[in-house]
N, C-alpha and C positions, 0 to 999 in steps of 0.2 A: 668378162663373163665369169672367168674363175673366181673373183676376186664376190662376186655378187654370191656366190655360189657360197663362200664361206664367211659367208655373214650372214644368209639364213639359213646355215646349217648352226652356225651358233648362236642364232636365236633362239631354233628347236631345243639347242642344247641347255639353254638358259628355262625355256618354258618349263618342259618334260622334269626338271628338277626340279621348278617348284611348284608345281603339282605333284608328284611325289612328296615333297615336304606338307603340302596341305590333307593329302590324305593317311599321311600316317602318324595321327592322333588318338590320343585314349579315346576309345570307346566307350568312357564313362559309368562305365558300370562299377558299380561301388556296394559297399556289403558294410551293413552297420550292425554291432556287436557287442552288446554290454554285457559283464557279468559282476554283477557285486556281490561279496562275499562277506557275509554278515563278522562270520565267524574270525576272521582274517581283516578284514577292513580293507581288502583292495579289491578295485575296480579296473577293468579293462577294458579297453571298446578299439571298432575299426571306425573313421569316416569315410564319406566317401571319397576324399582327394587321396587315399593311397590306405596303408594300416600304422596305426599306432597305436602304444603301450601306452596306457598311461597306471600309472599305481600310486592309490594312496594310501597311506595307510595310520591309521586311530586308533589309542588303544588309550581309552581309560579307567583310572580303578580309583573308585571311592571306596573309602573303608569306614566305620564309623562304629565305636564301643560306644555303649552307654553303660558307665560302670554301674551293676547294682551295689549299694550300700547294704548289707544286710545287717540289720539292727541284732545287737550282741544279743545272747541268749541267756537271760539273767536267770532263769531259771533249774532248777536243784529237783536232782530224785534223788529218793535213798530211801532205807528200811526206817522205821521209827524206832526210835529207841527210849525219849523222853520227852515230856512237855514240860515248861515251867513257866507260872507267872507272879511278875515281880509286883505286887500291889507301890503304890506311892506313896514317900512319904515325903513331912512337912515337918519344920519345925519353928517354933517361934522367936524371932528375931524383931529388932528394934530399925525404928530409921527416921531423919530427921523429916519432920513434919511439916508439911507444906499448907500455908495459909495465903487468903487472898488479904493483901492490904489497898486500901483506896486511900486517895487523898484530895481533899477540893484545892483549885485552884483557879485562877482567872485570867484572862488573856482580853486584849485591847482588837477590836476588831474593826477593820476599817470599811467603809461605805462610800458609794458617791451616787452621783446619778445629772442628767442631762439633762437641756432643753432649750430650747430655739433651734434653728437652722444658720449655719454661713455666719457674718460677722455678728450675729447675736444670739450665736450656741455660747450658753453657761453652763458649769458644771456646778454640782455642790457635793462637798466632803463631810463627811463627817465619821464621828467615831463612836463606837458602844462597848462595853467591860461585859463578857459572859462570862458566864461560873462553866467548868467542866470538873470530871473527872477524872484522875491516873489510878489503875489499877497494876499493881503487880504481884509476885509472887515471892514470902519470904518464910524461911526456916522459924519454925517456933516451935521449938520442945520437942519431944521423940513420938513416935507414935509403934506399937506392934501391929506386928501382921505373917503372917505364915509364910514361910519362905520354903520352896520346895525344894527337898535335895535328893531325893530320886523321881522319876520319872516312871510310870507305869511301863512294862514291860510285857510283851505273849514271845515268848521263845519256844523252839523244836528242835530237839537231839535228833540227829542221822547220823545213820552206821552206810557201810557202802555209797557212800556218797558218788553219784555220778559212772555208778560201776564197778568203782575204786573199792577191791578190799580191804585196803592199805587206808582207807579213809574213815575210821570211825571217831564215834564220839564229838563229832561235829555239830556246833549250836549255832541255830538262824535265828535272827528276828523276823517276828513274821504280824501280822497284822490280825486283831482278836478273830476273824470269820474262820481264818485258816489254822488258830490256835485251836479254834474250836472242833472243825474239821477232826484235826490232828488228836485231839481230849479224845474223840469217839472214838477213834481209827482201833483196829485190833492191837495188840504187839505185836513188832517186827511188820506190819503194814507196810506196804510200798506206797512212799507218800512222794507228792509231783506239787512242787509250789514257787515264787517266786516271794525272794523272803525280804524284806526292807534294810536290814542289815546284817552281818555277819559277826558273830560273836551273842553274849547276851547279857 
């Protein structure tokens, strides 16, 4: 009788416990949470099996110049000071003289031509002499002609060149429109031009 007695007492014992272990389970309740952070690049969240971190983090930087080229500034101010133009000169020189020479000559030229088909295609050859001519080009005697040894010139004297006190009596080459400009301009005129060459 004892013996019955503690064996469903440790049945009870064995039940009672695991129902206790079956009723004490999460409750399941869960809380979901994200926050992203534009500025920072991380993100955090809960799920529902418990909480966790998660963090990630991005950060990228494009950079990008586009170098401007700025085209040099050829361009000159300064007060006027003077104009000059250089008229052109020429003078008369000699040079070997070029003529056309021809010459006939003949050459052999050859011909053929066809006819039949398969084992009874013939050809026939034959040949003809045409006339041509060679032309070239040979020295004969001298001939004159004007050979230019200056070159027309529009030049403009500046004082103050570019600001510069320190810069007078400076001559541009300049192109006739601005020579002309320049012809009218008052003296000491503050003249603005872009000149073709430097010096005169």
């Amino acid at each position: 009788m004892f013996g019955k007695r503690l064996i469903v007492s440790g049945a009870i014992a064995i039940l009672i416990g695991t129902l206790g272990a079956c009723s004490g389970g999460s409750d399941g309740s869960g809380n979901g949470n994200g926050v992203d952070n534009g500025v920072n690049g991380v993100t955090q969240g809960q799920d529902d099996t418990g909480t966790g971190t998660g963090t990630g983090t991005g950060s990228g930087t494009g950079t990008g110049s586009g170098g401007t080229a700025s085209a040099q500034d050829d361009t000159v101010r300064g007060l006027k000071d003077s104009v000059r133009h250089i008229t052109p000169k020429t003078t008369r020189a000699t040079r070997p003289r070029l003529v056309k020479k021809c010459t006939t000559a003949t050459r052999r030229v050859r011909h053929s031509s066809s006819s039949g088909t398969g084992s009874r295609r013939k050809t026939r050859t034959w040949y003809t002499t045409e006339r041509y001519r060679s032309c070239t080009r040979v020295h004969r005697g001298t001939e004159t002609y004007r050979k230019t040894v200056r070159t027309e010139k529009w030049c403009v004297e500046l004082d103050d060149v570019n600001g510069d006190k320190r810069r007078d009596d400076v001559w541009y080459r300049v192109g006739r429109p601005v020579y002309g400009d320049a012809l009218a301009a008052d003296e000491h005129a503050r003249l603005e031009f872009s000149p073709v060459a430097d010096g005169c």
